[in-house]
C-alpha positions as CSV (number, residue, x, y, z in Angstrom):
1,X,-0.3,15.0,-15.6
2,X,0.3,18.6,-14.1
3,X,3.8,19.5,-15.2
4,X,4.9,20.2,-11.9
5,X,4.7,16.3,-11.2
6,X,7.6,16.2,-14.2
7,X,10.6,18.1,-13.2
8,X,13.2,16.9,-13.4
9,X,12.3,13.6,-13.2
10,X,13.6,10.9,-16.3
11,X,16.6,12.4,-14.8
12,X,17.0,9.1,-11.9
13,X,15.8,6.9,-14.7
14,X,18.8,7.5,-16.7
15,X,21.4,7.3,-14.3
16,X,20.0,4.3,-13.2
17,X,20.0,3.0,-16.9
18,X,23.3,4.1,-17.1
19,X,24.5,2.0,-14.0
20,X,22.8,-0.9,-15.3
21,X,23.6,-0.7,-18.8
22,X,26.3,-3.1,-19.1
23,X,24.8,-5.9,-17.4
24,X,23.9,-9.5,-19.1
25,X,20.7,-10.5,-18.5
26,X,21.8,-13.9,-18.6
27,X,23.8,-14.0,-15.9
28,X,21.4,-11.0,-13.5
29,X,21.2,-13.1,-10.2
30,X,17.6,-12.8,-8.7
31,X,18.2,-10.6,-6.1
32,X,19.5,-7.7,-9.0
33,X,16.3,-9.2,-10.9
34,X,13.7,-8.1,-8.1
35,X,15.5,-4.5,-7.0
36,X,15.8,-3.7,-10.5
37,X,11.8,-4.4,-11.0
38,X,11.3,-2.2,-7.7
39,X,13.8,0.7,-8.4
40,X,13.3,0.9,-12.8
41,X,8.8,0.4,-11.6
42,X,9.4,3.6,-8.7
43,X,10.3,5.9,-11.8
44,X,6.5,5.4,-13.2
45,X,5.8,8.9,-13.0
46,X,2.2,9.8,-12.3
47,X,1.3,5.5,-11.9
48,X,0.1,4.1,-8.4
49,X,2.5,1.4,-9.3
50,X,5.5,4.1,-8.9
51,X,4.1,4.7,-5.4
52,X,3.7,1.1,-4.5
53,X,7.3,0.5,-5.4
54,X,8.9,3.0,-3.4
55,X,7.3,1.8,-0.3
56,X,8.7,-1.7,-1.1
57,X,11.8,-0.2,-1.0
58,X,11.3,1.9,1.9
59,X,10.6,-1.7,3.7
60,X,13.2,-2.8,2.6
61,X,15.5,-0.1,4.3
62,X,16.1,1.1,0.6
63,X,14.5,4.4,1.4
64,X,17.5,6.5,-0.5
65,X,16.0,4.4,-3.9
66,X,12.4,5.7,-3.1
67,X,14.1,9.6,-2.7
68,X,15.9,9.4,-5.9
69,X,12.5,8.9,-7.7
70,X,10.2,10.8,-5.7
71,X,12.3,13.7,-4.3
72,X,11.8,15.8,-7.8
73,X,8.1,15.4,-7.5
74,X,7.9,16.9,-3.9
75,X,6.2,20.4,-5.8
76,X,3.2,17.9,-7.5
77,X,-0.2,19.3,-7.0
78,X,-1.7,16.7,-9.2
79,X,-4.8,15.8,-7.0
80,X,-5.3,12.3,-5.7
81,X,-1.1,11.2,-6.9
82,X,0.5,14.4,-5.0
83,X,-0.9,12.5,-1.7
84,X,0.7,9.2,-2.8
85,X,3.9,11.1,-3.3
86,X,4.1,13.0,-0.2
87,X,3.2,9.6,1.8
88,X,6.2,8.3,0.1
89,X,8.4,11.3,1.4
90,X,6.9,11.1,4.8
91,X,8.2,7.7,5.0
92,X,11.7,8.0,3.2
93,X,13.0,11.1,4.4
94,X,15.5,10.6,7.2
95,X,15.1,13.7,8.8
96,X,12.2,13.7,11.3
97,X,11.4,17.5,10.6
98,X,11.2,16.9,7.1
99,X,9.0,13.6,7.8
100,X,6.3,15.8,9.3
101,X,6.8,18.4,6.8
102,X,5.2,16.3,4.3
103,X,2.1,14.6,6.9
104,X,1.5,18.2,7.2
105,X,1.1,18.6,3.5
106,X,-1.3,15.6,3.7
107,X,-3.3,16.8,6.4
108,X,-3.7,20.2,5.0
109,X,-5.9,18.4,2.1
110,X,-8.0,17.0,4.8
111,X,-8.9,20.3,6.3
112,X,-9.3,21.4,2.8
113,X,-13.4,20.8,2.3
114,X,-12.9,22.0,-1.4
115,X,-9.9,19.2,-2.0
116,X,-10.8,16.6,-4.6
117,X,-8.2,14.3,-2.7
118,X,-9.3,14.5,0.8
119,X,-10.8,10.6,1.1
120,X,-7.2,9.6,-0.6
121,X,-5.4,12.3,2.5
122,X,-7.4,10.6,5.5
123,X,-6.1,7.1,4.0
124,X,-2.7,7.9,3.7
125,X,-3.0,10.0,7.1
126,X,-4.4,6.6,8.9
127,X,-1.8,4.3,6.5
128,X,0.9,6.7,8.0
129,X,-0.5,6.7,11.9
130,X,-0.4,10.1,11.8
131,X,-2.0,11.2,14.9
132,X,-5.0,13.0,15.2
133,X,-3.6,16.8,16.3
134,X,-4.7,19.9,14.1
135,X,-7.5,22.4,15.3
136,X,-10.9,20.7,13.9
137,X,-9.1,17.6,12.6
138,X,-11.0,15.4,15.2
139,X,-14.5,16.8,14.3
140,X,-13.6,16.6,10.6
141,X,-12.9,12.7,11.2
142,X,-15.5,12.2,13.5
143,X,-18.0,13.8,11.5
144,X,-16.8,11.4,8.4
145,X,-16.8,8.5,10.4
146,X,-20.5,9.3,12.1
147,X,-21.7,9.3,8.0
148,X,-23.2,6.4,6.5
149,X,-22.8,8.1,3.2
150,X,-19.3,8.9,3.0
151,X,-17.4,6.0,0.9
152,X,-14.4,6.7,3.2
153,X,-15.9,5.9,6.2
154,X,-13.8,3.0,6.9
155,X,-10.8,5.2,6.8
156,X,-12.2,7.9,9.5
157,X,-13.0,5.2,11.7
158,X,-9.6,3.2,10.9
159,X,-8.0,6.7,12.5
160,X,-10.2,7.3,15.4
161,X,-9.4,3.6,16.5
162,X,-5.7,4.1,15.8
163,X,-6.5,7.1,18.8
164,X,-8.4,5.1,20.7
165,X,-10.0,1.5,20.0
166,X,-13.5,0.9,21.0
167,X,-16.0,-1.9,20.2
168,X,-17.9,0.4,19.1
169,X,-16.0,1.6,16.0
170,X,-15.1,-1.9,15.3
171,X,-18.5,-2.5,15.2
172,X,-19.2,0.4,12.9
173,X,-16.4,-0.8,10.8
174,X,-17.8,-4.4,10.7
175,X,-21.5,-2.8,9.4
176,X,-19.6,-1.2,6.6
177,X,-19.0,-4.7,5.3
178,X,-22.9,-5.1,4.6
179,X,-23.6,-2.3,2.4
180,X,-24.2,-3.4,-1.1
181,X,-21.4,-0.4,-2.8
182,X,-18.3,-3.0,-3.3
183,X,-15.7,-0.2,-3.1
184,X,-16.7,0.6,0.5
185,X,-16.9,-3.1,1.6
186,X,-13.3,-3.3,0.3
187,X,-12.2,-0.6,2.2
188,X,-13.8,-1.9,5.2
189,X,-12.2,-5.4,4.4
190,X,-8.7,-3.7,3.8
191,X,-8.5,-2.4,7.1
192,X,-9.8,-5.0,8.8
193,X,-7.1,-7.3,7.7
194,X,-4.6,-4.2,9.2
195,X,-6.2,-4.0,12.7
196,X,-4.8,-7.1,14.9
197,X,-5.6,-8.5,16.8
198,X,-9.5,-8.8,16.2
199,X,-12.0,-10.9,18.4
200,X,-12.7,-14.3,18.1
201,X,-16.4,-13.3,17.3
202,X,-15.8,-11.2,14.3
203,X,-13.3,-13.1,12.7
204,X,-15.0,-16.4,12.7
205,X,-17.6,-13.6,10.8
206,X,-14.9,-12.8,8.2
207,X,-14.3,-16.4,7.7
208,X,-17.8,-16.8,6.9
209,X,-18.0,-14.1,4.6
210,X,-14.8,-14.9,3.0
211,X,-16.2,-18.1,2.6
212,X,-19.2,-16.9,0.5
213,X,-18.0,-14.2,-1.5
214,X,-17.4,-14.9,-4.9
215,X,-13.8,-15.2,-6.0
216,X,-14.6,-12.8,-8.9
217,X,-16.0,-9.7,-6.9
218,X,-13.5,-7.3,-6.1
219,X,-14.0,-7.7,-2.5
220,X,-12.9,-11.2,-2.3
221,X,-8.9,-10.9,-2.1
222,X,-9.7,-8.0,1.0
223,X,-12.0,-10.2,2.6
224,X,-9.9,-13.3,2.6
225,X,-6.2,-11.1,3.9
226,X,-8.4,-9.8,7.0
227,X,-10.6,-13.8,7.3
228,X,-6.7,-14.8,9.2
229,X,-3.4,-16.1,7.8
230,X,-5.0,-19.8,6.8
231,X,-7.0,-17.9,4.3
232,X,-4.5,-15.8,3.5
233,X,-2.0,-18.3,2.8
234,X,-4.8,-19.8,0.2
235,X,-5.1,-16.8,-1.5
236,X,-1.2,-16.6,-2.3
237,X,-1.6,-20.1,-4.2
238,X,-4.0,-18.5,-6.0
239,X,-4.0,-18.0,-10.1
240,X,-5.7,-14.5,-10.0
241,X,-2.2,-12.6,-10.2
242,X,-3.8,-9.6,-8.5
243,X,-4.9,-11.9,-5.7
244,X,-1.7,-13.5,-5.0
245,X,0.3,-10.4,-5.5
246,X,-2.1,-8.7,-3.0
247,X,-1.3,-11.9,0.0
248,X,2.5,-12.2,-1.1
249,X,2.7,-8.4,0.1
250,X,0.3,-9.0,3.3
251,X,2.2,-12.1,4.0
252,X,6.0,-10.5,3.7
253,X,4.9,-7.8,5.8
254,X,3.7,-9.9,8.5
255,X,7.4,-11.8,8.5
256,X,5.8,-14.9,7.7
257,X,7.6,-17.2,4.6
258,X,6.0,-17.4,1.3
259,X,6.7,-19.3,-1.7
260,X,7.8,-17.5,-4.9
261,X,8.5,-18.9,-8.5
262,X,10.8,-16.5,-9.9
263,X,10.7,-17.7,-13.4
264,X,6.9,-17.0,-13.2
265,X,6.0,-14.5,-11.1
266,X,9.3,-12.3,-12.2
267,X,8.3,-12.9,-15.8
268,X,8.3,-10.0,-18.0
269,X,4.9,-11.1,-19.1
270,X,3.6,-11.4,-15.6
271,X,1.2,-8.4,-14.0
272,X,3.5,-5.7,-12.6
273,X,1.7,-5.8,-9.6
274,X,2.5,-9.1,-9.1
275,X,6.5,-9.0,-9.9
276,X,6.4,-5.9,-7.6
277,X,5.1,-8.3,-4.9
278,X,7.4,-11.2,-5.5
279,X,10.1,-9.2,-5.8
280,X,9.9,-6.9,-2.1
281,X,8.9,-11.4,-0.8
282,X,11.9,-12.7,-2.1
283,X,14.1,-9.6,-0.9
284,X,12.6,-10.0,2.3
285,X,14.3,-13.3,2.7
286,X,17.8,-13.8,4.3
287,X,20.3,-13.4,1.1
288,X,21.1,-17.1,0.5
289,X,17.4,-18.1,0.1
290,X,17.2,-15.3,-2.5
291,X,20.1,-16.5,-4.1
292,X,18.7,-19.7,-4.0
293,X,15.3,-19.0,-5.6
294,X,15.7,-19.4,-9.2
């Protein structure tokens, strides 16, 4: 971890131990149980799982929680985890100045053709909408999208749609899903289960192929979220915790209800991933239901 990623910051994490100290974990309702797992898991220093957090809480209009963890990071240069931290900030902050202060941090690794991070930039660029705006941003994305080599295709194409949708690029995005490396034919299946509405022709497709991919290949939970809601609605009664963390998350976001069994999937023993997930569902939900969910 490059120190600059440390300043300063255990200092949130004991504050917020010392707010909490005094309460019985007997009595914690489940609503203090599942911001407590978001706010305590934001404070992960250096760990996708911090990032993940944060932006719970940032859905949850909690964005002041995802500051107090990520503000002291803003200086991180680490390659690959300063972009997650900067897409946090770019989200959280409340002034609009300082919003586009750190896109512009984000793109600047994009135009930077020596940058380790710059396939982890154009995804949190096209997670973020950003628009496409710099001098030679467009040709740099273009060019990346145009390459059958590059393992972030999906993501170049996922921001020249965002600009301007064609059948084209869908197409092109659909063709991703038949090359043989799994990691692009996730990332091809991760955004198409974020572009909606898609046409009746290539979603009966998804269906299919969600149908035949094995439930062990990596590809699987990706391919199922972007099949349609039926499938994704299977997946969160799933036992895989990663899979039915990764539709309990889909299926909050899309406002759509979801059932959650606190006393398993809050568990101390249960995947972080997946307590992360239940937690931001259950929060989601008007405050008597959370109450209620126990």
């Amino acid at each position: 971890m490059h120190p600059s990623c440390r300043t300063l910051a255990i200092l949130p994490v004991l504050l917020l131990l010392a707010q909490t100290q005094g309460a019985e974990p007997a009595t914690t309702s489940p609503a203090l149980r599942c911001e407590t797992i978001l706010v305590e898991s934001s404070h992960a220093e250096g760990e996708w799982s911090g990032i993940h957090a944060a932006e719970y809480l940032i859905r949850l209009n909690e964005s002041p929680k995802a500051l107090a963890a990520f503000r002291p990071l803003a200086e991180c240069m680490t390659p690959q985890y300063r972009i997650g931290v900067w897409r946090v900030l770019a989200q959280a902050e409340p002034a609009p100045q300082d919003k586009a202060r750190y896109i512009e941090k984000i793109r600047g690794v994009l135009l930077d053709d020596t940058a380790d991070d710059r396939l982890h930039a154009l995804e949190s660029l096209a997670k973020l909408h950003a628009s496409i705006e710099a001098p030679g941003e467009l040709e740099i994305v273009e060019r990346l999208a145009d390459s059958a080599d590059y393992s972030g295709r999906s993501f170049a194409i996922w921001r020249l749609m965002q600009a301007k949708p064609t059948p084209k690029l869908l197409d092109l995005l659909m063709d991703e899903l038949k090359t043989e490396d799994d990691v692009r034919r996730l990332r091809a299946a991760f955004v198409l289960g974020q572009w909606k509405p898609l046409p009746a022709a290539d979603q009966a497709k998804l269906r299919q192929l969600s149908a035949s991919e094995p439930l062990e290949s990596i590809v699987f939970p990706y391919l199922a979220i972007a099949a349609g809601q039926a499938e994704t609605k299977r997946l969160a009664e799933s036992k895989n915790a990663a899979h039915r963390a990764l539709a309990l998350k889909e299926l909050t976001n899309r406002g759509i209800a979801v059932k959650v069994a606190p006393a398993v999937d809050l568990a101390d023993d249960a995947p972080l991933a997946l307590r992360q997930a239940a937690a931001f569902a259950l929060l989601m939900k008007r405050p008597n239901e959370t109450a209620d969910a126990n």
